[in-house]
N, C-alpha and C positions, 0 to 999 in steps of 0.2 A: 504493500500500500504506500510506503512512503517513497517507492522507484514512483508511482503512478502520481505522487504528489508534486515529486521533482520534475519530472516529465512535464504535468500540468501548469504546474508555474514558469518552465523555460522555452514552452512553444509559444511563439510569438504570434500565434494566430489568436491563442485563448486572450493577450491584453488588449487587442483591437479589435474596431467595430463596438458601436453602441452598446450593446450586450457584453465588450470584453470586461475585464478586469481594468483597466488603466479608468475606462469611464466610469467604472462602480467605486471607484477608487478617489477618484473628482469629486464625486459628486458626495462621498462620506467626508470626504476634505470639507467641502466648501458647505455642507450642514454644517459642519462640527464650530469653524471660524464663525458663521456669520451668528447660529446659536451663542455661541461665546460671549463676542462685541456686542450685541444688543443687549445680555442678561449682563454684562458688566455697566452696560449705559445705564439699563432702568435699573439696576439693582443697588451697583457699587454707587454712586451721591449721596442716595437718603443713609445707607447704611452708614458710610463716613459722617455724615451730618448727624444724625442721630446718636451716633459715639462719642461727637465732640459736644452737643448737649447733653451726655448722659442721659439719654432719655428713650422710648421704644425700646426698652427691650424684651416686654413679653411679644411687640411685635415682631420682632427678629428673630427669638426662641422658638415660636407658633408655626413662623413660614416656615423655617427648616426643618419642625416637626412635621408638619402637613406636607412638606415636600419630601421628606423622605418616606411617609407614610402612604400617599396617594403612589399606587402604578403607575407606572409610565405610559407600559400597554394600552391598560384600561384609558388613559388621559388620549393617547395616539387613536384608537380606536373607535373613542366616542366622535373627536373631531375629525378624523376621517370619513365614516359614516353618518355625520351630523354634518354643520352649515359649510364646515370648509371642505371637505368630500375628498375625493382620491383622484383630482383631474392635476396634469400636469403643471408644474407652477415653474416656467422658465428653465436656467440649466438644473431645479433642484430636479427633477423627474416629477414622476408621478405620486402624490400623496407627499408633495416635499413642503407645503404651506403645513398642512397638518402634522408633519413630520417637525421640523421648525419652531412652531407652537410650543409642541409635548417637550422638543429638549434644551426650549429657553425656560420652559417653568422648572425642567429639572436642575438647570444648570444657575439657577434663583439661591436657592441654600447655601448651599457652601459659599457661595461669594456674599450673600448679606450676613452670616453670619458671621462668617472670620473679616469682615468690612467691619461690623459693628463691635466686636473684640476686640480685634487688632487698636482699636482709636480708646477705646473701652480705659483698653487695661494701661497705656503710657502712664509712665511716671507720673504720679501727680505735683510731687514737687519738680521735676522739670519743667513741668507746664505751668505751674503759681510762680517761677521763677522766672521766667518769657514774660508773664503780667506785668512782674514785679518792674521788669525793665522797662514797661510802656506798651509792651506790643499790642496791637490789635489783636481782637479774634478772629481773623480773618488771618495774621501774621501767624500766630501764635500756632492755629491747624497747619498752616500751610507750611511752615520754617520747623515743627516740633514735633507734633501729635502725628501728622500725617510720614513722615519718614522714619521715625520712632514705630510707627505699625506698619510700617510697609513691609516688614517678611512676614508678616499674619496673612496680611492682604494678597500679597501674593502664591500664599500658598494655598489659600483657599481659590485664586482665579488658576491655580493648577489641578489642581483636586477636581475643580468642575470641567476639566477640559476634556481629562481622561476619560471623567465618567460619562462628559456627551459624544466621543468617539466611541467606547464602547455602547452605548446604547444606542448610538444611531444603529444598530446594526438591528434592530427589529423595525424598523420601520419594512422591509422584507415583508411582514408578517401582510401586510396590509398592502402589497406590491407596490410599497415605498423605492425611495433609490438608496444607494450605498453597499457597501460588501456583503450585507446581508441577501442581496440576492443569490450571491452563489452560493452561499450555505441552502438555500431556500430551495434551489434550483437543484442541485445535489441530491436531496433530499426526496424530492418528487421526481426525480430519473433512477434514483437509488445507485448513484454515486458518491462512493464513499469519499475517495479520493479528493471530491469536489468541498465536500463537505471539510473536510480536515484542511483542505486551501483556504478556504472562507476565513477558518477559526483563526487559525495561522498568519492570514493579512492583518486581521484584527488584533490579533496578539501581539506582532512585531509594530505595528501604526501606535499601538497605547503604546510601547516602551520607547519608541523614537521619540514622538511627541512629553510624555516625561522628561525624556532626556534634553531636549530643545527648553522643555519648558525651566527647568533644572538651571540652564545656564540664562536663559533670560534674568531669573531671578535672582543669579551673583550680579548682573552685570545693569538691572535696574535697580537695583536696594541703595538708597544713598548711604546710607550708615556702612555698609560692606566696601562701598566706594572710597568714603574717606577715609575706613581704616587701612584700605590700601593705599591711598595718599599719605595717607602719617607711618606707614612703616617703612615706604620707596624715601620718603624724606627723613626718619633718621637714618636710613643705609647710608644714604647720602654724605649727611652727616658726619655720620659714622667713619666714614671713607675719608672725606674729606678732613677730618680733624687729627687721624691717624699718620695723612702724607707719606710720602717718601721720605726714607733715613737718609740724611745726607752726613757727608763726611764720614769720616772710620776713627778706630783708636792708633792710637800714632806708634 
C-alpha cells in the first residue's frame, strides 16, 4: 500500500487538472488564509480592547466554550443545506461560502481568547508605571500591554490556523473543496491508497504550516526582537572593549 501511495503522489497526472491534487490543495490553502484574516479582523480588536479595559471576560470564556462545544460538521452542514447552500463561490469551489463561515467561527476561540489573556494578564505595575510617566491609553496598549502579550497572541492566531487547515478537510463531506476530496473520493472507489494520500497531504500541510507559523512568531514578537538587539549589542561591546593586545613583554 505505501508503493501505491508513492506511486500516487509522484505521477504527475494525479496533481493536475481541476480534480488533481495541486487544485484540492489551493483551494484548502486559500480557505485556511482567508478563514484566518477575517476571524483575526473580527475577533482579534475587541478581544485586545476588552483586555486592556479588563473587562468581557465571561464574554470571551463563553465564545470559546461555545466554540469549542458546537460541531463544526453540524455548523458546515446546516449552512450548506440552509441559506448559503452548496453552489460554487469563486476559486473557493463548491460549498466554499458555507465552508468559510463554519471555519471563521471555528477559528473565533483561540484567537479571542489568548487576545483577551494575553493583554489580561501584563504586568500591572509595568503598565501603572507607562501612566505614571504620562502616557496615554492609547500609548500605554500600544508601547506596553500590546507587545508584552504579543506571544499569547500569537500563539493563539497559530493554534487557530492549524486547527482550520485541518478541519477544512470535511468540508468533503458536503462536496466542499480542499484535500478532503481525495480522502472522500478514495473512499467511494475503495481506494485505499487514495485515502492514506489525503490523510498524509493533510498531515505534512498542518506541520509545514506550524513550522512557518513557528518562525513568524520569533521574528514578529517585539520583546524577542529587542532581546536580540540587546544581546548582538553587548557582543558588541563585549568585543569591542576586549581589543586587540598590543605590544608584548620585553
Amino acid at each position: 500500500m505505501l508503493a501505491d501511495v508513492f506511486s500516487y503522489l509522484t505521477d504527475g497526472s494525479t496533481w493536475s487538472g481541476p480534480n488533481g491534487v495541486a487544485a484540492f490543495l489551493v483551494q484548502q490553502l486559500l480557505l485556511t488564509v482567508t478563514a484566518l484574516v477575517v476571524a483575526v479582523v473580527v475577533g482579534l480588536p475587541p478581544a485586545l480592547y476588552f483586555g486592556h479595559r479588563r473587562r468581557g471576560g465571561v464574554v470571551a470564556v463563553n465564545v470559546s466554550n461555545v466554540g469549542r462545544a458546537v460541531p463544526v460538521f453540524a455548523v458546515l452542514l446546516v449552512l450548506a443545506l440552509g441559506p448559503v447552500g452548496s453552489e460554487e463561490f469563486g476559486p473557493y469551489g463548491r460549498a466554499g461560502l458555507a465552508t468559510l463561515i463554519a471555519l471563521i467561527l471555528f477559528a473565533l476561540p483561540p484567537i479571542i481568547t489568548n487576545g483577551y489573556t494575553g493583554v489580561l494578564e501584563v504586568d500591572r505595575g509595568a503598565v501603572e508605571a507607562a501612566r505614571g510617566m504620562g502616557m496615554s491609553e492609547r500609548k500605554v496598549f500600544s508601547s506596553v500591554e500590546l507587545p508584552l502579550a504579543m506571544p499569547i497572541v500569537l500563539t493563539g492566531v497559530r493554534l487557530a490556523l492549524v486547527q482550520v487547515w485541518a478541519t477544512a478537510t470535511i468540508a468533503a463531506l458536503v462536496a466542499g473543496p480542499g484535500l478532503g476530496r481525495i480522502i472522500t473520493r478514495g473512499f467511494a472507489n475503495h481506494r485505499t491508497y487514495e485515502v492514506v494520500a489525503g490523510a498524509l497531504l493533510v498531515a505534512v500541510g498542518a506541520l509545514v504550516l506550524e513550522g512557518v507559523a513557528v518562525l513568524v512568531e520569533r521574528y514578529a514578537d517585539p520583546m524577542r526582537r529587542a532581546r536580540r538587539s540587546d544581546r548582538r549589542a553587548r557582543t558588541r561591546a563585549a568585543t569591542a572593549s576586549s581589543g586587540p593586545v598590543v605590544g608584548g613583554a620585553s
